[in-house]
C-alpha positions in Angstrom: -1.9 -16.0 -23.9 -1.7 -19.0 -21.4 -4.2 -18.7 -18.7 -3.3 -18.9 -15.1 -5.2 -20.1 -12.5 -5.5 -20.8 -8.7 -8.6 -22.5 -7.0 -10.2 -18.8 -6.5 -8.2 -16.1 -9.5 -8.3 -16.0 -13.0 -5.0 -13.9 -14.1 -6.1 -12.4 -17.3 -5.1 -9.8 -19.7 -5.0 -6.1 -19.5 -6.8 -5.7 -22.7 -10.0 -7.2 -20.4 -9.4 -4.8 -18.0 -11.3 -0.9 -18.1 -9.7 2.0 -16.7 -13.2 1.9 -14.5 -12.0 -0.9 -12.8 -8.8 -0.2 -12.4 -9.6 2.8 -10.7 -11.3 1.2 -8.1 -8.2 0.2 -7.1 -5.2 2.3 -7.6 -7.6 5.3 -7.2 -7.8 4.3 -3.6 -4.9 6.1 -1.5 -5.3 3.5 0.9 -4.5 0.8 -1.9 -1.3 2.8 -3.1 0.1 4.6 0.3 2.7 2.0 0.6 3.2 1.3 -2.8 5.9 3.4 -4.9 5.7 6.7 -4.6 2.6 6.6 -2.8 0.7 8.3 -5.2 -2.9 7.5 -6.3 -5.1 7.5 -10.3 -6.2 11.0 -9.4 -8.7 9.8 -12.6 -10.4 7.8 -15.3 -7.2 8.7 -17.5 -4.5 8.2 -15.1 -6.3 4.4 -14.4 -6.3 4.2 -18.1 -2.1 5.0 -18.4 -1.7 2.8 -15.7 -3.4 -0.2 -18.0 -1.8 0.7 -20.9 2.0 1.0 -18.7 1.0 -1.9 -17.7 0.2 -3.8 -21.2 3.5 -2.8 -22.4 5.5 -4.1 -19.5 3.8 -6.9 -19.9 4.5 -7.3 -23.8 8.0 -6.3 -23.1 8.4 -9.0 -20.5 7.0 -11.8 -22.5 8.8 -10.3 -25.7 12.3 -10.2 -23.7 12.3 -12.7 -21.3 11.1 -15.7 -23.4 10.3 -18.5 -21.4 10.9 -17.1 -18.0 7.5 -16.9 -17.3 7.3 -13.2 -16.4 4.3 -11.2 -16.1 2.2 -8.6 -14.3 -1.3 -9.5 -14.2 -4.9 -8.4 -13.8 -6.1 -11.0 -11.0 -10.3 -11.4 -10.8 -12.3 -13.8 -8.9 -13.7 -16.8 -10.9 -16.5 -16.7 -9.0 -17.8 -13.7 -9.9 -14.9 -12.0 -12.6 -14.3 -9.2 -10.3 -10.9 -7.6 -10.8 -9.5 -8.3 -7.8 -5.8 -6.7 -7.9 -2.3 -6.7 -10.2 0.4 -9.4 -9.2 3.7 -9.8 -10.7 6.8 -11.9 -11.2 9.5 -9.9 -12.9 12.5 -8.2 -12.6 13.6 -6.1 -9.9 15.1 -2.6 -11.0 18.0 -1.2 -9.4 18.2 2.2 -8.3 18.6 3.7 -11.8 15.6 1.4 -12.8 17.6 -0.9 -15.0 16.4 -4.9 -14.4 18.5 -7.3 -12.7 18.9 -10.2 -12.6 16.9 -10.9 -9.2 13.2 -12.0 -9.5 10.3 -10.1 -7.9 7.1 -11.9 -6.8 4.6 -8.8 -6.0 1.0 -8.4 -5.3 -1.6 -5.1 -5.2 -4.8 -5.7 -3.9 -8.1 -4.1 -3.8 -8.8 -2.8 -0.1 -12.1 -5.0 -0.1 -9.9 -8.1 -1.2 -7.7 -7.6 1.8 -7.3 -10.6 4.5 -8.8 -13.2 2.5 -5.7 -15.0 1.5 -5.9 -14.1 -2.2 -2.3 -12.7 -2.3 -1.0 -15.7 -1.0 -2.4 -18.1 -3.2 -1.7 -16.1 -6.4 1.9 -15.3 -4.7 2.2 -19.4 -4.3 1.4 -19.8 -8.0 3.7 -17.2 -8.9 6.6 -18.8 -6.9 6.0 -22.4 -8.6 6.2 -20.8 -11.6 9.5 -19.2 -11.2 11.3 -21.9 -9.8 9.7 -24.1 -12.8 11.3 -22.0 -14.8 14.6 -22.7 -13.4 14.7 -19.3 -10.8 16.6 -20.2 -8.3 15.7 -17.3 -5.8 12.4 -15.5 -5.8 12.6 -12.1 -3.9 9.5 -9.5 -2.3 10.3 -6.0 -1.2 8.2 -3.8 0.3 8.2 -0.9 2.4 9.2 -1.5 6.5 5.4 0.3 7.4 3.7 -2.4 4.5 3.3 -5.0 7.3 0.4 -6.8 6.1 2.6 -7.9 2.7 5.5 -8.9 5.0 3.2 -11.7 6.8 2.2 -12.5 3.0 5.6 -12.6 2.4 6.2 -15.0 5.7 3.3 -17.2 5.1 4.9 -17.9 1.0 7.2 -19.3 3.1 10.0 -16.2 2.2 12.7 -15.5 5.0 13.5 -11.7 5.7 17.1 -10.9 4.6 16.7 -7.3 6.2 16.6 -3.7 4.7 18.4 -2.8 1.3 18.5 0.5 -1.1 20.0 -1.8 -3.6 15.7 -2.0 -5.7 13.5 0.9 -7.0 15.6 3.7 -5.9 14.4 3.8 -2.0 14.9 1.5 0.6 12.6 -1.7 1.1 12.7 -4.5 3.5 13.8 -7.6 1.5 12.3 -11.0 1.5 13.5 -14.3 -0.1 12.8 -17.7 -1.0 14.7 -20.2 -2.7 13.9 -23.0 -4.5 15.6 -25.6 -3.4 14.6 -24.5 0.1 11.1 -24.6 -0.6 11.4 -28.0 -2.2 12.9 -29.2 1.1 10.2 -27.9 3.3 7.6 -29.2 0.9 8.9 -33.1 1.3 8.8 -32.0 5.6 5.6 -31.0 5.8 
């Protein structure tokens, strides 16, 4: 597996991941309020479906998708190998949860990894990867109350296109970036 990196993450593979840590944090309903459903790893076990849901999307992704450079990834600190958080760069599923063609850059964090920028820079990563992989658009939804991911969202330098219904079956606020627009603020700054 190719190994991704930023100055301060590791993305790694689920099969280094426990259910333990995992639980740490999508068994926090603080963590997972404003994503999905809402709903939180009431357990060990439910972290440990989680992992393995998210091993196969993973395998499915990289089995399907051949050189798109799609993923969701565990994220730790190099510093210390702490699992940090999940982030993603896949398709986004319509309403019936069938994939389009539009690209999803996502990001869950632990609650103690919160504020420290650590989203962004694996979200800029993430970003570079898709347009070097020839994605033209990159996209981030989340819900209208999720305002911490929409500044994320602001500072990768996405532009808010406004509420849809069109992804995941509920209605998000929708964020964008394109490449060619992000290679034109890159020679202007």
């Amino acid at each position: 597996m190719e190994t991704l990196r930023t100055d301060r993450l590791i993305f790694t593979s689920w099969e280094a991941v426990s259910a333990n840590e995992l639980f740490e944090i999508y068994g926090d309903p603080e963590v997972t309020r404003l994503l999905g459903d809402g709903a939180f790893d009431a357990s060990i076990d439910e972290s440990e479906n989680r992992r393995v849901g998210y091993a196969q999307q993973m395998h499915n992704l990289t089995a399907t998708q051949t050189g798109q450079g799609f993923g969701i990834w565990p994220v730790r600190l190099a510093s210390n190998n702490q699992l940090v958080g999940t982030m993603m760069l896949k398709p986004l599923p319509d309403g019936d949860g069938l994939l389009t063609n539009d690209i999803e850059v996502g990001w869950h964090l632990r609650r103690s990894s919160w504020g420290q920028g650590l989203a962004t820079e694996a979200g800029q990563l993430l970003i570079q990867r898709a347009f070097d992989h020839g994605i033209e658009t990159v996209y981030a939804v989340m819900y209208k109350e999720n305002t911490a991911s929409q500044k994320v969202a602001r500072r990768l330098g996405m532009t808010h296109v406004g509420s849809t219904a069109a992804y995941y079956g509920t209605r998000v606020e929708l964020f964008k970036i394109d490449a060619t627009t992000s290679n034109n603020e890159k020679r202007t700054s």
